[in-house]
N, C-alpha and C positions, 0 to 999 in steps of 0.2 A: 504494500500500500504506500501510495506516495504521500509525502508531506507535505502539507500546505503551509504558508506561513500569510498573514495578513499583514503586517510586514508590506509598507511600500516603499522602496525609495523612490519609484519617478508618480508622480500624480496620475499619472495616466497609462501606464505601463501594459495595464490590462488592458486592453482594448478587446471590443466586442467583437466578437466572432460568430455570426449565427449561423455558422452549421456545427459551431462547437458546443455554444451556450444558446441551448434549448430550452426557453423559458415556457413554464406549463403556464396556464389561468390559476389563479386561485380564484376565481369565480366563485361562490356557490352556487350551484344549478337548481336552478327553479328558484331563485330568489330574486324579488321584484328590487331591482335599481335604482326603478323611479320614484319609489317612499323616500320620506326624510331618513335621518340617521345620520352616524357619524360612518366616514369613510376616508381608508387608509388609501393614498394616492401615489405613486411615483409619477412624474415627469421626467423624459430624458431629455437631454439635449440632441440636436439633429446632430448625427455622424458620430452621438456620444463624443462631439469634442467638448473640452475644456473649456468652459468660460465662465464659470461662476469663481473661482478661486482656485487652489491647493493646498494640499496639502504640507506640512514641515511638521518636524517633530510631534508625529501623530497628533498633529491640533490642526485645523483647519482653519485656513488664510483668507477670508473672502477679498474678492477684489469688489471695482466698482460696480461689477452686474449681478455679483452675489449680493453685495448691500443695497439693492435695489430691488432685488425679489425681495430680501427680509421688508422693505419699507412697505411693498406690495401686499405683501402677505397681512401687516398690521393693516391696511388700508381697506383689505377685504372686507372686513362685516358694517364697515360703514357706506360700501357702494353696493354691496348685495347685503338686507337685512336679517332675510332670511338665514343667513351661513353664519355662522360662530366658526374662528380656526381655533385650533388646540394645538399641536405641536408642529415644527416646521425643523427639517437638519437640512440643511444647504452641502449637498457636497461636489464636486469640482464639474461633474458632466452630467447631475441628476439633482433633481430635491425631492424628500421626500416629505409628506404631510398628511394631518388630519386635519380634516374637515369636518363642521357636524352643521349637516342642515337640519331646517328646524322645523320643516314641514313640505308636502307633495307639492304647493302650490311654488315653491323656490328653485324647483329640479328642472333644469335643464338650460339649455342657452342660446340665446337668440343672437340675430345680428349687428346688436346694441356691443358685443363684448369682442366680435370678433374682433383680428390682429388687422392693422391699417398697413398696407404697403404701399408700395409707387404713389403713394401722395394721397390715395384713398382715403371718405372721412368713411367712419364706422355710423352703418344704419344708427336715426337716434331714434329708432323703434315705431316713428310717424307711420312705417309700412307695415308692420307685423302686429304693432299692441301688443308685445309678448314681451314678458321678463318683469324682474322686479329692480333693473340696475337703477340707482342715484348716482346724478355726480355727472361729470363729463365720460366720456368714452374713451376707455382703455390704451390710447393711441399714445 
């Protein structure tokens, strides 16, 4: 049996390999999504590169788009009311979090939140009526 060590010296050393690292669902099956409740979330980054920070002497270093998820993440429950967060670990090419909404009427996401590109504004909901977002648009 081989030894693993968790042990990094480069931030990024491991890189993903998906025909190596075959991630199952932890879904549970048959279990409705769309109720409230609290829910355990990962985010990766595209191409799992590096941009939130790194690692040094197993402490984690945010840079300035890691300290700016954490400001995002406090900002949440006051642009969606619905959501309470609870825990947030920023680490170098993923964050992971809990979320806990508060009710069915809060779950899901409209065009109010999507991401703005090439100069794009984000729907401010005039066309859908959908969502509970406050606040300017996510951009």
């Amino acid at each position: 049996m081989k030894s693993v060590s968790n042990k990094r010296t480069d931030t990024c050393a491991g890189r993903y390999k998906p025909d190596e690292h075959r991630r199952r669902s932890i879904r549970l099956k048959g279990y409705d999504y769309t109720q409230g409740g609290a829910y355990f979330v990962t985010l990766c980054t595209q191409n799992r590169d590096c941009l939130f920070g790194e690692v040094v002497d197993d402490t984690m270093r945010l840079n300035a788009a890691g300290e700016m998820v954490q400001r995002w993440w406090a900002e949440l429950p006051r642009k969606f009311p619905g959501a309470r967060t609870d825990t947030l670990g920023v680490m170098p090419n993923h964050i992971h979090q809990i979320i806990v909404i508060a009710d069915a009427a809060h779950v899901g996401a409209d065009l109010r939140v999507r991401p703005c590109g090439d100069g794009a504004q984000a729907d401010s909901g005039r066309t859908t009526g959908q969502g509970a977002h406050a606040g300017a648009p996510l951009c």
